[in-house]
N, C-alpha and C positions, 0 to 999 in steps of 0.2 A: 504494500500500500504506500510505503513511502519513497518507493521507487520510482514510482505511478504519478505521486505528488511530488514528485523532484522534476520529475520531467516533463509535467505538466507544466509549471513555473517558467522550465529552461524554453521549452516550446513557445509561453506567451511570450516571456521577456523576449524571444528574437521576433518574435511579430510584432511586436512595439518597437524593437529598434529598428527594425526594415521600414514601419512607419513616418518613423520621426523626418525623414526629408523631405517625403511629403507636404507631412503635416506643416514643414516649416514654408515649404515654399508654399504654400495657402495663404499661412501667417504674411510671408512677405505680398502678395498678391492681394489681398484682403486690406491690410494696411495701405499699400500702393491707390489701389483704388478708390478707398473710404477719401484717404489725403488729398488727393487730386481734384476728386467732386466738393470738399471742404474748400480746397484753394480755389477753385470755379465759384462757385458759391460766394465765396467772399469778396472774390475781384469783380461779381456783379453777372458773370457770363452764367447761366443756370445749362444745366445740361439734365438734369437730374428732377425729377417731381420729389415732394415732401415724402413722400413714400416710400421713393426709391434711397432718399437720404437714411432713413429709418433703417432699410433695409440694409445697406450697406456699411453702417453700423457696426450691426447687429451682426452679421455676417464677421465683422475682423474680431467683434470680441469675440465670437463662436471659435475663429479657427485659435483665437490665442488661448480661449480656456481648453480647447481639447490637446493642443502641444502641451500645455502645462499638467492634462490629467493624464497625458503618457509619461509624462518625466517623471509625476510623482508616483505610477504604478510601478514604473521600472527601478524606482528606490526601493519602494516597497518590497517588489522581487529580491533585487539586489540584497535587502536587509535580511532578507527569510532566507533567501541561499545562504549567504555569508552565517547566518544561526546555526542553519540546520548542515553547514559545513565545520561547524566550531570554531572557525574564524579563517579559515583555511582558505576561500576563496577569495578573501583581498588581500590576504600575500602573494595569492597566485596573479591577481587583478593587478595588483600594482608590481609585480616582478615583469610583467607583461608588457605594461603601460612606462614603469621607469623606468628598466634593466634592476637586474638582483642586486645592487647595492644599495640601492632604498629597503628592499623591506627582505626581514631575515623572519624564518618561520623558527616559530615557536617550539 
């Protein structure tokens, strides 16, 4: 069972990281957009109905809370692996990520 739930974890956490550029380039495009109809807007040139302002919005905080609720599920992963590894996978994380003279295992 807890091999089940190990690899459950490892399964989502790479589907949230395979997301994440995605999801970023949303964020960037959402932002890009909302900004430029705001800059229109205020220079007097309207391109946009009140609705469409709304929507667009609405729209950049969407894609920005869902980037920010895959980073905090992949902590959350990250935290439960690193548990139910005894701490063993961010020596391994960080032996990875800095070279072996940052972090020495326990």
């Amino acid at each position: 069972m807890a091999e089940s739930s190990a690899h459950q974890r490892e399964q989502r956490r790479e589907e949230l990281a395979e997301s994440l550029p995605a999801l970023s380039q949303k964020r960037v495009d959402t932002y890009r957009l909302n900004s430029d109809a705001l800059a229109r807007n205020r220079s007097g040139v309207t391109h946009h109905s009140p609705q469409a302002m709304v929507r667009l919005e609405e729209d950049e905080v969407g894609a920005d809370a869902a980037i920010r609720d895959a980073q905090r599920e992949l902590r959350q992963l990250d935290a439960e692996m690193d548990s139910a590894s005894g701490g063993r996978l961010a020596g391994r994380v960080g032996r990875a990520v800095f070279g072996r003279s940052h972090y020495i295992d326990a």
